[in-house]
N, C-alpha and C positions, 0 to 999 in steps of 0.2 A: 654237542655238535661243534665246539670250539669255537674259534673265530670268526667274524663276516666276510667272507672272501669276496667282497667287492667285485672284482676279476670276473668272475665267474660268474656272479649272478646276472653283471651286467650283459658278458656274451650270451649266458643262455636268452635274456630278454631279448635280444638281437636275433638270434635264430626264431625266437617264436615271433618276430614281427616280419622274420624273411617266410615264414609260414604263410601270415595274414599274406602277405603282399603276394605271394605265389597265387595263392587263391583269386584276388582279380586279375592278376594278367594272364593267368590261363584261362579264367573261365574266360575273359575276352575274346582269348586265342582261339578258343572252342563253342563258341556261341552258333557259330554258322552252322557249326556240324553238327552240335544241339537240334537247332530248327530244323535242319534235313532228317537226322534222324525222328525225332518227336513230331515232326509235320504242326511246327510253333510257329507264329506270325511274330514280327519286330513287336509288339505288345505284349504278347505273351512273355517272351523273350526277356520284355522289362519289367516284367513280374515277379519273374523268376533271378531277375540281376535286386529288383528290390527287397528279394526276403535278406539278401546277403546285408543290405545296408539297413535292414529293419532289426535282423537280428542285433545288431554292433548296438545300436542305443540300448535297447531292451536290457544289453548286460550291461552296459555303462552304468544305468541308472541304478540296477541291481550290486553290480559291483562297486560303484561309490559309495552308497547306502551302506554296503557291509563292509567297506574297508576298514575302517576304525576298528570295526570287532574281529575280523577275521583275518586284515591282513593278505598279503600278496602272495601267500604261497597256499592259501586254500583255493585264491580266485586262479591262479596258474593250476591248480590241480584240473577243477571247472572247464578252464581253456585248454587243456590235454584231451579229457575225455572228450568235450565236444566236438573239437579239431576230428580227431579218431573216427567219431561217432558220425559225424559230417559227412568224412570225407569215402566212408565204407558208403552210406545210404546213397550217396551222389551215383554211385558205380553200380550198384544194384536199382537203380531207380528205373522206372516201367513207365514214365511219361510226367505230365504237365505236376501233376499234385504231388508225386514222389518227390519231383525235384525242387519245388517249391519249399518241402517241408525238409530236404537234407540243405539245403543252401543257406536256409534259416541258421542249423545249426551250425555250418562255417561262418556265418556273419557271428554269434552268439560268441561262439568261441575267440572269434580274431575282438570285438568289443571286450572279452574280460581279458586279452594281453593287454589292451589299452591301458582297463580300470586296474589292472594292477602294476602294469610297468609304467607309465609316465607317474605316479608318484613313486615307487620303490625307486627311481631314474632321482629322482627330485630328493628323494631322502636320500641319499646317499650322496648326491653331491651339490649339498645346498648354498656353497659359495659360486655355482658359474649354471646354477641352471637351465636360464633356455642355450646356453654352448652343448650344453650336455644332452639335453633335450633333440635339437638338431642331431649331434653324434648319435644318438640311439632312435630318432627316424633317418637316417643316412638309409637304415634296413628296411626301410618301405620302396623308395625306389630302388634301393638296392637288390631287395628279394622280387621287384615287379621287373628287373632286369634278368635279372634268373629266372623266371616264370616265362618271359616272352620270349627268352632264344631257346630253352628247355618244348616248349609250347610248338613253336616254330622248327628245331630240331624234329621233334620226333613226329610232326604233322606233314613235313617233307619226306620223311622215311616213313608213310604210311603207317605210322604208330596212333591210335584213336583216343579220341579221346579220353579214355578209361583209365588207357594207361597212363595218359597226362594226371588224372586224377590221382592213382595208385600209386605217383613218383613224391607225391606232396608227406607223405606217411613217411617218408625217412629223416626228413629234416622234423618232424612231427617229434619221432622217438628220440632223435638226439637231445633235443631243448629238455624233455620229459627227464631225460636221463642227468643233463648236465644241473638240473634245480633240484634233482634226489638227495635228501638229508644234506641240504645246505641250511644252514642259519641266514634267518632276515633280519633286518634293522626295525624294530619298533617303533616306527612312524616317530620318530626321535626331533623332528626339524620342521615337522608339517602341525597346524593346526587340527589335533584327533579327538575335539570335542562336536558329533554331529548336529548338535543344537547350534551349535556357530556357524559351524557351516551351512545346514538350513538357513540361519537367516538371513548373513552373508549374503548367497543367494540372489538376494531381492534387490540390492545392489545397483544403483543405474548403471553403473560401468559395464556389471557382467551381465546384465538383462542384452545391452547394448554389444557387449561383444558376441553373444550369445546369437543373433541375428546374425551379423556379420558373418558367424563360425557359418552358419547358414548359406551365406554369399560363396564362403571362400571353400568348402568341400564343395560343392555345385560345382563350378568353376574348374577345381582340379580332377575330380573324380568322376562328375558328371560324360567329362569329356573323354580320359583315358578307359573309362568302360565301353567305349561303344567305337574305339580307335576302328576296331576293325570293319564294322560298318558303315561309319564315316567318312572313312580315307581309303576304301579299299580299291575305288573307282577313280584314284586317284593319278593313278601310274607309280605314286611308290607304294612301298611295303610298309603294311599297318603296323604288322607287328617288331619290324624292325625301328621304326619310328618310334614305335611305346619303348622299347631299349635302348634308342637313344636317348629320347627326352629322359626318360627315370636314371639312365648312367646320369646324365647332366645335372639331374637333380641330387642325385647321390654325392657327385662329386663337390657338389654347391651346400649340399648341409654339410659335411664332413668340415668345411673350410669358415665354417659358418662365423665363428666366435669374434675375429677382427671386421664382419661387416654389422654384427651385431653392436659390436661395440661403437664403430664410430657415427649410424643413424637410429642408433636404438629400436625396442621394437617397436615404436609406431612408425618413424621411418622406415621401417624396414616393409613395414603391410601396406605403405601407401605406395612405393615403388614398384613394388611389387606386383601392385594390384592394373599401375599406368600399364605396365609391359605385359599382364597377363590381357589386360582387355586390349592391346593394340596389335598380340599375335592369336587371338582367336579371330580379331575382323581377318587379319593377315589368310587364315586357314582358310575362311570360309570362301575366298575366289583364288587359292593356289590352288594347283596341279604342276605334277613330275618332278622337278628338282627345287622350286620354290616351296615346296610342300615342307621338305626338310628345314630351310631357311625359318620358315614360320613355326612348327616344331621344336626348334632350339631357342627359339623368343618364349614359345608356351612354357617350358622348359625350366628355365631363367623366371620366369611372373612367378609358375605358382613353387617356383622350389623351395622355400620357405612359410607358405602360407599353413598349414598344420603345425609342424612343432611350434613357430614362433607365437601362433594363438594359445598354444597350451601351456607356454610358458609366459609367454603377458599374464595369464590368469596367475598363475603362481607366485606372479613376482609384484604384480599389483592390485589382486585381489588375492592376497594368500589365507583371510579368513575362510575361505572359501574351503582351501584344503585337499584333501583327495577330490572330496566330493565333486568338487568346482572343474578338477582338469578332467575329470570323469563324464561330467556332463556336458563340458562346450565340445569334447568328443562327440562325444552320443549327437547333440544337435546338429554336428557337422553331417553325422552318417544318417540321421534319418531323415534330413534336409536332401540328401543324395535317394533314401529310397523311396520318399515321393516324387522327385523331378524324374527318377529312373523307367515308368509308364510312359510319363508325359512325354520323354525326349525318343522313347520307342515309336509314339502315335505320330511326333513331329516328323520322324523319318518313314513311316507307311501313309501319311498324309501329301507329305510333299511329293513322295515317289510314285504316287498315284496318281496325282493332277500331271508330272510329267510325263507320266504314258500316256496320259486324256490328249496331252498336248500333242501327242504325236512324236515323243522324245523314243529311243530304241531303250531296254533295259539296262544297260550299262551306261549311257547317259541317264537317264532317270537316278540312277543309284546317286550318280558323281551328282547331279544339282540337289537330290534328297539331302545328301549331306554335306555342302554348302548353305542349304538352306536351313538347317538345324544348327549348324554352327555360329552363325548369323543370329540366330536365337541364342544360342546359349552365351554369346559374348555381351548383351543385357547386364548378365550377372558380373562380371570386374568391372563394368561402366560406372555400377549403383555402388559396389564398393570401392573405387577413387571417391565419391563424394562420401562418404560415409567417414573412408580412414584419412581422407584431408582435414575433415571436422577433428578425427583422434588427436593428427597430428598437431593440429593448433593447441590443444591443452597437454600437449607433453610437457612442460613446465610444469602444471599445477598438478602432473599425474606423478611427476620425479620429487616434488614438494611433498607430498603425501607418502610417496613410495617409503622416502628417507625418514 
C-alpha cells in the first residue's frame, strides 16, 4: 500500500463529516414536509430527529471499544455502508417506524465517522491537536452550510424531499472512493491499550467533562435541529440562518489555532459558553432583522464547543485514548437524542396554550418558539458556572498536562 498519504486520508475524513452534517441540516430543511406528508405531530417529529442522535453514541461506544483492534478504516467501511443503507431506507420509507429505523442508521453511520476520525485526526497530527481537530470539524458546519442552501435550493424549485435525500449519496461515494486501499497510521501516538483506557475513564476530569459534553451538544445542536421550527415565524429565513451561523462557525474553526492558543481550552469553553447563553436569551424575544444579529452571537458561543471538547480530552485526559474522544462524543449526541422529544413537546405545549389564548396560528408558532428558546438557553447558563470552575484550575490542569 506504500506510504500514509496524510493528504488524503485527512480530505476524505472531511468529506465524510460534510456527509454527517448534510444529514441535519436537511433533515432540518425537510422536517415540515416530513410532518405534512406522514401526518407527524412536533413529537413524533422529535422522535424521529432522536433516533439520528441515538444512533451516533451507540457507534461511538461500539467504535471506541473496537478501535484499538480494528482500527479506522474498518469503522469507515461500517460508516460507508450505513450512510448507504440510511440513506436508500429514508427514501423508501412508508411512515413513522420506517423512518425511525432508517435515521437510526444515518445517526449509526455519521457516530462511526466520529469513532474513527477524530483519533485517526489526532494520530496523525499529534503535535497541534485540538488546531487540527477544529480544521477537521471546520466540515461540520461547513457540510451543515451545504446541506441548508442545497435543502433550500431545491425546496424553492419544488424538488422534495427525496431528492434532498438522494443528493447526500454522492458526497457519500466520493469519501468511500477517496479511503480505497489507502494505508492508516497504527494508532502510533495514542494510548492503544483498552484496559487503560477503561480505567482512565473513571477519571474526575473526564466524568466531569463528560456532563459538560452533555451541556454543550444540547445547546448547539439542540437548537440548529429544530431552526426551522423555531425561527420560521420569525420574519427571516430559518434556513438561511442555519447557513449563516454554520459559515460563521466554519470560518471560526478554520482560524481556530491562535485563539486556542492564546486562552487555552478552558478559556476557550468558558467564553464561549457567556456568548452562547447571552444569544440564545437574545433569540428567544427577536423577530426580522435582529434575529440575524442574535444568530451571529449563537454562531460565535457555540463555534468551538465540539472540537474543543474532544480535544481537551486528548490533550488532558489522553489515557483515555481513542476510547475517551469516542465517548465524550457519544455523550454529546445522546444528551441531544433525549432533549430532542422533550424540546418537540416544548414547542406543541406552548403552541397550544397560545391558541387557548386566543393567539392566531402564526402568532402561536412565533411565541412557541420563543418560548422553547427560553428553555433551551438554561443549558450555557449551567455551563458558564461549570467551565468557570474548569477555568480556575487551569494551572493545575497545564501542571499535570506537562
Amino acid at each position: 500500500m506504500g506510504q500514509i498519504n496524510k493528504n488524503r486520508l485527512f480530505i476524505a475524513a472531511c468529506i465524510s463529516l460534510i456527509v454527517t452534517a448534510m444529514t441535519f441540516a436537511i433533515r432540518a430543511g425537510i422536517l415540515g414536509q416530513l410532518g405534512t406528508d406522514f401526518a407527524l405531530s412536533d413529537t413524533e417529529l422529535g422522535f424521529v430527529n432522536s433516533m439520528a442522535f441515538l444512533g451516533f453514541p451507540v457507534a461511538t461506544v461500539f467504535g471506541g471499544l473496537l478501535y484499538n483492534s480494528v482500527g479506522a478504516r474498518t469503522l469507515m467501511i461500517i460508516a460507508f455502508i450505513s450512510h448507504l443503507l440510511g440513506l436508500v431506507l429514508t427514501i423508501f420509507a412508508g411512515g413513522f417506524w420506517t423512518l425511525l429505523i432508517s435515521t437510526f442508521f444515518i445517526g449509526f453511520a455519521n457516530g462511526s465517522v466520529e469513532a474513527a476520525c477524530n483519533p485517526l485526526v489526532a494520530d496523525m497530527y499529534t503535535q497541534n491537536r485540538t488546531t487540527m481537530l477544529n480544521k477537521f470539524h471546520v466540515w461540520f458546519p461547513g457540510g451543515i452550510v451545504i446541506g441548508a442552501l442545497v435543502s433550500k435550493f431545491m425546496t424553492d424549485f419544488g424538488l422534495g424531499w427525496k431528492l434532498q435525500i438522494a443528493i447526500m449519496i454522492i458526497p457519500t461515494i466520493i469519501y468511500g472512493v477517496l479511503f480505497l486501499g489507502q494505508k492508516f497510521p497504527k494508532n502510533e501516538n495514542m494510548v492503544a491499550d483498552t484496559k487503560v483506557n477503561i480505567k482512565s475513564l473513571l477519571s474526575p476530569l473526564f466524568i466531569f467533562m463528560l456532563v459538560c459534553m452533555t451541556l454543550t451538544a444540547t445547546t448547539e445542536l439542540g437548537t440548529q435541529q429544530w431552526v426551522e421550527k423555531i425561527l420560521g415565524s420569525t420574519g427571516a429565513n430559518p434556513m438561511l440562518i442555519l447557513a449563516m451561523v454554520t459559515g460563521l462557525m466554519a470560518v471560526g474553526r478554520y482560524f481556530a489555532g491562535p485563539i486556542i492558543h492564546r486562552l487555552n481550552p478552558p478559556g476557550v469553553l468558558l467564553v464561549s459558553s457567556i456568548i452562547a447563553a447571552v444569544a440564545i436569551y437574545l433569540m428567544s424575544s427577536a423577530t426580522g432583522g435582529m434575529v440575524y444579529v442574535a444568530a451571529i452571537l449563537f454562531a460565535i458561543g457555540v463555534c468551538y464547543f465540539w472540537p474543543t471538547m474532544i480535544g481537551f480530552i486528548s490533550e488532558y485526559a489522553p489515557k483515555t485514548g481513542a476510547l475517551g474522544m469516542s465517548l465524550i462524543g457519544g455523550a454529546g449526541m445522546l444528551a441531544t437524542s433525549i432533549w430532542q422529544p422533550v424540546i418537540g413537546s416544548w414547542l406543541d405545549k406552548a403552541k397550544a396554550a397560545a391558541v387557548e389564548s386566543g393567539a392566531t396560528v402564526e402568532v402561536a408558532e412565533l411565541m412557541a418558539g420563543q418560548k422553547t428558546l427560553s428553555n433551551i438557553a438554561i443549558f450555557p447558563m449551567v455551563l458558564v458556572v461549570l467551565f468557570g470552575i474548569l477555568y480556575t484550575q487551569r494551572k493545575k490542569l497545564e501542571a499535570k498536562r506537562v
